[in-house]
DODRENZA-754429 format. One line per 2 residues: number of its first residue (from 1); their letters; for each residue x, y, z of N, C-alpha, C. Coordinates in steps of 0.05 Angstrom, whole numbers. Example, Ala and Ser with C-alpha at 12.3 -4.5 7.8 and 13.67 -1.06 7.14 Angstrom:
2
1	as	264 -114 156 246 -90 156 264 -66 156; 257 -45 142 273 -21 143 258 1 157
END
This chain:
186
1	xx	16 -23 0 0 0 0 17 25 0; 9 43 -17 16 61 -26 16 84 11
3	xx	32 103 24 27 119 38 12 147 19; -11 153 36 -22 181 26 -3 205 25
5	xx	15 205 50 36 231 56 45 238 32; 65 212 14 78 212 -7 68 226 -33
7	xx	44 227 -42 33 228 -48 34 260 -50; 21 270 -37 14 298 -24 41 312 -28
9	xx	62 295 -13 91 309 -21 93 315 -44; 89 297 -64 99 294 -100 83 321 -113
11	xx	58 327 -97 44 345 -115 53 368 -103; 59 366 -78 75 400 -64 101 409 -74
13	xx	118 386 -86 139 390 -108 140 402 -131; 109 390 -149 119 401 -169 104 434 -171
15	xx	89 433 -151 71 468 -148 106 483 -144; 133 479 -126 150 485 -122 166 497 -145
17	xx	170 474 -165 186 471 -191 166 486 -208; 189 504 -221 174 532 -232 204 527 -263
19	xx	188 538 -289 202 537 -307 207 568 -316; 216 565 -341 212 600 -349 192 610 -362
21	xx	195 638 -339 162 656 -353 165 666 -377; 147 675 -385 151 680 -420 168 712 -416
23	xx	173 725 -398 186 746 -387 217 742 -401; 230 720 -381 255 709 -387 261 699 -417
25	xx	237 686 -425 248 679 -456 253 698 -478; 232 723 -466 237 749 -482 262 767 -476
27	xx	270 755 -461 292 764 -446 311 754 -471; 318 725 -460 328 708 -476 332 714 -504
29	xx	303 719 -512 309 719 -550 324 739 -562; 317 772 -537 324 792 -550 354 798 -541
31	xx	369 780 -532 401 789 -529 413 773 -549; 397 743 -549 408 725 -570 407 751 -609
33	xx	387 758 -606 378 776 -633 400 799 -642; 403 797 -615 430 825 -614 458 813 -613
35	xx	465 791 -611 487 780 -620 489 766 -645; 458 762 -657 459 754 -689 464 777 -710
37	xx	454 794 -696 458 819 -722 494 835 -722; 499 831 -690 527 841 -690 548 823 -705
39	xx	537 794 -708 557 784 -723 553 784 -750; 523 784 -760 527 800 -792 526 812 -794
41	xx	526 840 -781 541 878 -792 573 864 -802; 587 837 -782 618 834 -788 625 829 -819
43	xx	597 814 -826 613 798 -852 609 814 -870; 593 838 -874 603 858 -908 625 871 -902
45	xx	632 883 -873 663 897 -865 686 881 -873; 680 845 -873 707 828 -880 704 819 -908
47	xx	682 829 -915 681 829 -949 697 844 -962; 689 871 -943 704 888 -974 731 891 -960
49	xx	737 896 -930 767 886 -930 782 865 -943; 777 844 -945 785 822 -962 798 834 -992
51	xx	771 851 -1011 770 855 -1028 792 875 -1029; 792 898 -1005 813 914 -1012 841 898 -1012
53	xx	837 878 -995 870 875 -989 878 850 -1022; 862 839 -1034 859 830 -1057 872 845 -1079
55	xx	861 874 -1080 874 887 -1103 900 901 -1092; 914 906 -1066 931 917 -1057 948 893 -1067
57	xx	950 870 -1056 963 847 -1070 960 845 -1096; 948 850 -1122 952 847 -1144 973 866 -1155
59	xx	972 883 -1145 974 915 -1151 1004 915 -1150; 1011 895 -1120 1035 889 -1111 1050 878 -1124
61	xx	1036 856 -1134 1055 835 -1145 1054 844 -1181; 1041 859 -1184 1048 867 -1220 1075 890 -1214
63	xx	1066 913 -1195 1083 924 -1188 1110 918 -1184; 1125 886 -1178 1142 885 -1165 1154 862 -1194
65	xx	1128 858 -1212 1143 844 -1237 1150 861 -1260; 1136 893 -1248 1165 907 -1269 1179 918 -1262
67	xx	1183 923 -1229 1207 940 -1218 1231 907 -1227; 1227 889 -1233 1238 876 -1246 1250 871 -1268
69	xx	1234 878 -1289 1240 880 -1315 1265 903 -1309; 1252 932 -1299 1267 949 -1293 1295 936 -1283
71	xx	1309 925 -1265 1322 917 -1262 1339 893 -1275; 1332 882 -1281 1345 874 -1308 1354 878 -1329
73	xx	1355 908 -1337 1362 921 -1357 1396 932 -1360; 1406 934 -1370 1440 941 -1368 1425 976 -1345
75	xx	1456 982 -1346 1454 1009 -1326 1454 1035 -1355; 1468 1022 -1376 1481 1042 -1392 1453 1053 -1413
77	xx	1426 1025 -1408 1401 1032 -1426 1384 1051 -1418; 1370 1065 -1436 1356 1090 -1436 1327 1080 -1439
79	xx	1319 1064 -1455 1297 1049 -1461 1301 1026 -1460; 1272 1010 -1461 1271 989 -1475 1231 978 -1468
81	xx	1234 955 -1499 1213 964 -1495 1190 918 -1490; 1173 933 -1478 1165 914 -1464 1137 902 -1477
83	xx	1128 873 -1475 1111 857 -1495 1102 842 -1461; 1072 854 -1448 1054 831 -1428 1035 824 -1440
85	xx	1026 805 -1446 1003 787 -1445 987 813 -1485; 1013 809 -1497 1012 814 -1531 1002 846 -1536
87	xx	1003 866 -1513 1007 891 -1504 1041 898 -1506; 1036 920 -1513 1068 926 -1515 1066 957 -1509
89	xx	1092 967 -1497 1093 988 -1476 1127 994 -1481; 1138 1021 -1480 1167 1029 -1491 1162 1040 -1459
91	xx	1184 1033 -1446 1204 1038 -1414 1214 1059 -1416; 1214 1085 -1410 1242 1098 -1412 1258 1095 -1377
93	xx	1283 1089 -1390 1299 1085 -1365 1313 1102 -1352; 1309 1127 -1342 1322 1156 -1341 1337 1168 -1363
95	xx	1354 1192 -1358 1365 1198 -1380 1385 1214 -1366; 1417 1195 -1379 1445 1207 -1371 1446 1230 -1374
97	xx	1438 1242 -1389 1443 1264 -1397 1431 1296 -1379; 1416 1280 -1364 1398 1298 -1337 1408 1285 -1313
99	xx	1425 1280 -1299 1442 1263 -1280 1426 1279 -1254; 1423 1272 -1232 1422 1269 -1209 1392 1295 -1206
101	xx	1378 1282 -1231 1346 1293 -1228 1330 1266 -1235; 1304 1270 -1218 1282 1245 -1218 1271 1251 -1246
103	xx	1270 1240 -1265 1257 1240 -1284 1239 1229 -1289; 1209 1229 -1306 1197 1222 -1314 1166 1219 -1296
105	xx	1155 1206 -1283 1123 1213 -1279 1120 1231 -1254; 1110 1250 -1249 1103 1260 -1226 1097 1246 -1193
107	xx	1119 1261 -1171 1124 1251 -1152 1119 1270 -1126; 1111 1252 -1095 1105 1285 -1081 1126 1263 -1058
109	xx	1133 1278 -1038 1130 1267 -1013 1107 1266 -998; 1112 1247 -980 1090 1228 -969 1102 1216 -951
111	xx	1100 1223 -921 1117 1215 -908 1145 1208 -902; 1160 1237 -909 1189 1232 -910 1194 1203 -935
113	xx	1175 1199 -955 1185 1178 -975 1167 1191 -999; 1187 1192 -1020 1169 1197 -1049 1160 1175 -1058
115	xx	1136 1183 -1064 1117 1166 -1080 1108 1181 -1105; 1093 1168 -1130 1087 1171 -1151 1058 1180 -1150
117	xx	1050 1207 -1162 1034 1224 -1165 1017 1212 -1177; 998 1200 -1170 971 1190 -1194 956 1211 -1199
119	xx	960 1235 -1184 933 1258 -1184 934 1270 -1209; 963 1273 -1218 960 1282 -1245 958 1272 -1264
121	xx	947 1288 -1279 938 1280 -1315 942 1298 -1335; 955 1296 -1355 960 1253 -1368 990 1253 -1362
123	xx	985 1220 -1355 1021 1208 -1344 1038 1219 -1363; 1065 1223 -1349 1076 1222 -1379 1089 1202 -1394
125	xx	1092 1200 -1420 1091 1184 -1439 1118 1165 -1434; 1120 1148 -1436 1134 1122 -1437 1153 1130 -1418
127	xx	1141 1136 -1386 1139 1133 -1360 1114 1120 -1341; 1097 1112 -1362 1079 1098 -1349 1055 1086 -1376
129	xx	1041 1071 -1362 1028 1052 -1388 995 1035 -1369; 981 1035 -1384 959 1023 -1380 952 989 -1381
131	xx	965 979 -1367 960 946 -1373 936 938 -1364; 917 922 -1390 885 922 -1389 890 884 -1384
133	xx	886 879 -1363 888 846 -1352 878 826 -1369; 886 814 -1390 863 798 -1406 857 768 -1393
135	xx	870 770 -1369 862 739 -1352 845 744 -1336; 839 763 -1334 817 771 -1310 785 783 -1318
137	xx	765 765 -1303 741 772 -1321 724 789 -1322; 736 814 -1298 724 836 -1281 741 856 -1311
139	xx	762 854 -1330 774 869 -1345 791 880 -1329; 810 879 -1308 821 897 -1290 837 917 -1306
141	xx	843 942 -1306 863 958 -1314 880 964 -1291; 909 959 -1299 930 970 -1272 945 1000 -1290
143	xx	941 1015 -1268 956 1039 -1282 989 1041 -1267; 1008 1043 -1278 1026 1039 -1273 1049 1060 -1282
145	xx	1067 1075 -1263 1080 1098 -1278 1108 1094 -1258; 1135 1101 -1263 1151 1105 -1246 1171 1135 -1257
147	xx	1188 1136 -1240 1208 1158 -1240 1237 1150 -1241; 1259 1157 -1251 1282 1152 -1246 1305 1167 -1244
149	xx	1321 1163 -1219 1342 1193 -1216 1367 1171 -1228; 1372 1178 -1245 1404 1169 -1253 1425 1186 -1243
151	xx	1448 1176 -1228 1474 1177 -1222 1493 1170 -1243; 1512 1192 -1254 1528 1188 -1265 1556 1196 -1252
153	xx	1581 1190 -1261 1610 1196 -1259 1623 1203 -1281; 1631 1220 -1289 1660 1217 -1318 1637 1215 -1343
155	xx	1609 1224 -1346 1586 1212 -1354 1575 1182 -1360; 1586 1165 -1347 1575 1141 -1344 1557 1137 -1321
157	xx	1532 1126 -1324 1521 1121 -1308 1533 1098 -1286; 1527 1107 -1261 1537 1087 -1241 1512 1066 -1218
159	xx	1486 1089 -1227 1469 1075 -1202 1443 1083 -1221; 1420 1074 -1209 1397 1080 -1220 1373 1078 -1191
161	xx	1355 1093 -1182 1340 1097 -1159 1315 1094 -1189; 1302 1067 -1183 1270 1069 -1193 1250 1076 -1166
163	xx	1225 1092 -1171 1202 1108 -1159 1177 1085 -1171; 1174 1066 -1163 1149 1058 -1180 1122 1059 -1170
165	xx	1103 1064 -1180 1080 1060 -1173 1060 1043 -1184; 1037 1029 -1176 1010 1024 -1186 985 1024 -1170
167	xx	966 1023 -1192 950 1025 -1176 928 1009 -1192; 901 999 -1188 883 982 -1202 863 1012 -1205
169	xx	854 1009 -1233 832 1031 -1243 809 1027 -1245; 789 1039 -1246 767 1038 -1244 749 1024 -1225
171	xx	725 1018 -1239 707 998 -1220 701 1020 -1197; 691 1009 -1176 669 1023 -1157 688 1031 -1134
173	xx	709 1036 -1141 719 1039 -1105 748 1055 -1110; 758 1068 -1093 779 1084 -1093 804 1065 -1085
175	xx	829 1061 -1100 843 1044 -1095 872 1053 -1096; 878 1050 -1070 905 1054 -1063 942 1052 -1075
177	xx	950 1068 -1091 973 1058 -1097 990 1040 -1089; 1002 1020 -1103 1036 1018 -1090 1057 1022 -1094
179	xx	1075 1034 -1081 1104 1041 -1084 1119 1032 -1077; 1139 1024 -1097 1162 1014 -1087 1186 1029 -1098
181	xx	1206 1028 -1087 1233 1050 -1087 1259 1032 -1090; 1273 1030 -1108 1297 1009 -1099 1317 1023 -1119
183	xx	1348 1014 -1107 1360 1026 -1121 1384 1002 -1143; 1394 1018 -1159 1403 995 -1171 1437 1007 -1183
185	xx	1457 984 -1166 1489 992 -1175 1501 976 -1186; 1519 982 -1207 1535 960 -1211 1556 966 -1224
END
């Protein structure tokens, strides 16, 4: 036989045991709501960061495959002229004859370091060149211009300081140059 007490206990328990009022769940939903939206305001901010840091790296690495070309060139050449992707583009490589002036595209300081002037227009001529990307399906254009101070001695050239810049053109967004500076002896 069952005791009655027991009984009576079980039902004074669960009058005791209390769940959540609809108070707390509104509680509940509306902080949860506020940490859903804070984390998607994140993901268009790591979109287009992504995107920026995307073309800063393209920009980079075209940039740094013709401060190459540049460098590879004898010290004693004035020109030469260049064939990317069945585009062709004439280099000028300073000029001895103007020794220990920056020649060729417009330059400002910028933090105790010169960099290459995109503000002006139009570049000047075979100091800078328009490479239109034919691998890329957005059409990218990189605008690309540098400067060069030639060092001479006895009038031979001895050193060469390239100023290079690029930058990606067009499309919807304002896009940051890159510069690179290097000098070249031999």
């Amino acid at each position: 036989m069952k005791n009655p007490h027991s009984r009576e206990k079980r039902r004074g328990a669960r009058r005791n045991q209390r769940g959540f009022t609809l108070t707390e769940v509104l509680i509940a939903i509306f902080i949860l709501l506020v940490g859903i939206v804070a984390v998607a305001q994140l993901v268009p901010a790591s979109i287009g960061s992504n995107s920026v840091n995307r073309n800063d790296s393209s920009a980079l690495v075209f940039a740094q495959r013709q401060m190459d070309q540049f460098l590879n060139q004898p010290l004693a050449y004035t020109a030469f002229i260049q064939t990317i992707d069945s585009q062709t583009f004439t280099c000028n490589l300073g000029d001895p004859t103007q020794p220990n002036q920056l020649i060729g595209s417009d330059h400002v300081l910028f933090y105790n370091q010169l960099v290459i002037d995109f503000s002006q227009s139009p570049p000047v001529a075979n100091y800078s060149f328009l490479y239109h990307d034919p691998n890329d399906p957005a059409e990218v254009v990189y605008d690309v211009r540098w400067a060069v101070y030639t060092t001479t001695n006895g009038g031979a050239v001895t050193s060469k300081r390239f100023i290079l810049g690029a930058r990606k053109k067009g499309g919807n967004g304002i896009y940051n140059p890159v510069t690179l500076d290097t000098i070249l002896y031999k």
